[in-house]
Structures are given as C-alpha cells and as structure tokens.
N, C-alpha and C positions, 0 to 999 in steps of 0.2 A: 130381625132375621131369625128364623127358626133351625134347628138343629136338623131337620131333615132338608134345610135347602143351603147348597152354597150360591156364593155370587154369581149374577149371570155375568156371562161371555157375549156380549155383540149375538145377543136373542138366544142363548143356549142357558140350558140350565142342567144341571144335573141331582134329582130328588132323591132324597134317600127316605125309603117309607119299609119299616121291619128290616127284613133281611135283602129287601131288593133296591139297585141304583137305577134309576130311570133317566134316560136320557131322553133329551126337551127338547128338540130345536123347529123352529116354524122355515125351514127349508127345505130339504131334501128328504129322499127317501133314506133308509141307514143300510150302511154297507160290513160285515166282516169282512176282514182282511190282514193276512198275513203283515207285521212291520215293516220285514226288510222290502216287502211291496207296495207301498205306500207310494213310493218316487213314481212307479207307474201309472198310477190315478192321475186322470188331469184334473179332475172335478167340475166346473162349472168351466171351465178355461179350455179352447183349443189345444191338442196334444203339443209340445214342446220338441218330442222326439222324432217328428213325419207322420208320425201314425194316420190311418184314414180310418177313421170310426164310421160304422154302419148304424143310422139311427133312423126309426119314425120321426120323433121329438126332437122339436128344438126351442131349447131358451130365448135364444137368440136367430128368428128368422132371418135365412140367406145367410148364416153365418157358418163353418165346418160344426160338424157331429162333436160333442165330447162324450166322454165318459159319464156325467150328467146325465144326458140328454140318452144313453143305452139306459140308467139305471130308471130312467122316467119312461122305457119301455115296456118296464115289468109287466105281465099282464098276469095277477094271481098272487098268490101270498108272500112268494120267494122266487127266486131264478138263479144261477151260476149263471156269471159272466166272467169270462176269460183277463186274466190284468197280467201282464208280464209272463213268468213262467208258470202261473199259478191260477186258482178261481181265487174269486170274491162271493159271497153271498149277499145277496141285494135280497134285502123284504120291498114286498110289493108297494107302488105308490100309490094305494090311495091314503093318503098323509098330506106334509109329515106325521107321523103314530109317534109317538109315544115307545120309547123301545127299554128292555133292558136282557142281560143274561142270567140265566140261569145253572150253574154247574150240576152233571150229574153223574150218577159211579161210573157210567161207560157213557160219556158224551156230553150234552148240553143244549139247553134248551132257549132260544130266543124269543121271547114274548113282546109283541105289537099292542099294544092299546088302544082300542075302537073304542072302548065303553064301561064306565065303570059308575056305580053308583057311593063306594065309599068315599069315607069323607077324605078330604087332602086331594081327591080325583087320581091316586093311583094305589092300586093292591100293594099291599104289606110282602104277600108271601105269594108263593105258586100255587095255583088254584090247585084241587084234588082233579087229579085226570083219572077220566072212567073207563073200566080196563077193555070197553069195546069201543073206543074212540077210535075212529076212522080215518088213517094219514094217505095222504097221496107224495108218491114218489117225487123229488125235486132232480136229485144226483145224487154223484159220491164226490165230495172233499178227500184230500189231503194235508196232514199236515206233519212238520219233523218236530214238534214241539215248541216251535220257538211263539215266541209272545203274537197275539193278536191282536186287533184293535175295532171298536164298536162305534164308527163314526158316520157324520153327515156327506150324503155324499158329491154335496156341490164344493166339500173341501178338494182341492189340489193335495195330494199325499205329498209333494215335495217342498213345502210352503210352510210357515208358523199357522196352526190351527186360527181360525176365527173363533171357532163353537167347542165346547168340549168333546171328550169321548171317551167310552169304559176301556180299560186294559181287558182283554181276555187271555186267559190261560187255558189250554186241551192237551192232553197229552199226546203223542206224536201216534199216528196210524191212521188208517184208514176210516172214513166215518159216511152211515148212510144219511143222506139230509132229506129229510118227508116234511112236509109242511099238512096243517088243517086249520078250523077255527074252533072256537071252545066258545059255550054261551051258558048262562046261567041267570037267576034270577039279578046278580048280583056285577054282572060282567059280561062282557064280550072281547076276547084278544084274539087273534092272530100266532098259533104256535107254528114255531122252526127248530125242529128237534135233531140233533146231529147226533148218531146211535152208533157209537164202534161199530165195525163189521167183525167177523171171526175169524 
C-alpha cells in the first residue's frame, strides 16, 4: 500500500495525490452537504420521514423516488437540490467522477474527474484556470460555517457510512455556485466553484 492510498471501504477509496484528496467510489454521483443535514438524505433507501420525492430515475423500478434517484437527475455538471432546511450540491451524473475539494481565499472549488493523462490517474494539484474561462450560473448556497461533508450519494446521511467522504470547511456567507468544464492537453474535469458574494 502506497502512501497516497488508504484502505478501501466496501468499493471507496480515498487518493491522496500532491495537495489534492480524491474521493473514489464506483456509485453514485457526489453530493455537498451541510453535517447537521445529513439525517435528511435518504440516499439509495425510500425516505423514512413520509417524504414524496419527485424523480425521473429510479434504481429501483416500481419502487418510491429517493434522494438517489433526484441526484441521478442531474442533467449538467452540478444542480442545488433542496435537503431539509438547506441545499445540497449534487455534481452531475455522468459518473461516478472521480471528486475532490479545493479551498480558496473567497470560496471553493469542486473538481470531477473525466480525464486525465498523469500517472497514478489523478492530478496532484489544481490545474491553472485561464482568466477568460467561461462559468455558467448553478445558484446561491448558504452556509453558517459549520462543517461539511463531500459524499456518495447512495449513502443514507443517517446510517454508519459504507464509502468514505472528505470533511469540508467554508466559512459562513453567502456563495455564488457556477459550474464549467476545463480541458487540456493533459486533462479534462468538471469545475464547481462556490465564489462569496459581497
């Protein structure tokens, strides 16, 4: 076992490659989300608390909508979906990608992995963004500071994790969330960049 990989979890891995932790799982699409909102994820599982979920997708045909099954509607790089009194950030499904965070002075950036030609198969570092790089509008997040979490999103948020997931930290305000794609000779991700507002 090499120093940039821990043990997997029931098909999860978590790589460490430079200064980036990539998050591995061959399930779902990946979701941000507030901690103390987690209990409100059903994940792969019909809601627990009544809820009626509005979905295209189903895992499980003939069976109720989950949470799941809205995040497997994504259609596009990212979306806000409603979870408790809060959003969640879903990156789009075509996955599962390959995810990790990025922190930055006023916000934070989420990169998906489509494609990448270095060795180990995941970038070290944040690629150099080019200052006329083209983002499209997703929403506005909130958040009061409190901890994050960068998971799979067939987990149940009220359950002992199957898969792992990254801790996120943002500092509390207002954030604009724009998504694009980034390509190069050397890569292709998926940015989700969360931008303070003023």
């Amino acid at each position: 076992m090499t120093d940039d990989q821990q043990p997997p979890t029931s098909g999860g891995l978590l790589h460490r490659r430079g200064n980036l932790t990539w998050l591995d799982t061959d399930a779902g699409a990946s979701v941000l989300l507030l901690d103390q909102l987690l209990p409100h994820w059903s994940g792969s599982l019909p809601p627990m608390d009544g809820r009626v979920i509005e979905a295209i997708f189903r895992w499980q045909p003939g069976e109720p909508a989950t949470d799941y099954d809205r995040a497997c509607d994504v259609d596009g790089s990212a979306a806000l979906l409603a979870v408790g009194d809060g959003l969640a950030i879903v990156l789009g499904n075509e996955g599962p990608l390959p995810v990790t965070w990025q922190p930055l002075e006023t916000g934070g950036l989420l990169l998906a992995q489509l494609y990448t030609t270095e060795t180990g198969d995941f970038p070290r570092e944040l690629p150099k963004l080019p200052n006329d790089l083209s983002w499209e509008p997703v929403g506005e997040f909130a958040t009061d500071g409190s901890p994050l979490r960068l998971f799979d999103s067939t987990e149940p948020g009220d359950q002992d994790p199957v898969f792992p997931s990254i801790p996120v930290q943002l500092a509390a305000g207002r954030y604009v969330v724009e998504s694009t794609k980034l390509e190069d000779a050397q890569m292709e991700v998926w940015l989700v960049r969360l931008r303070q507002s003023l």
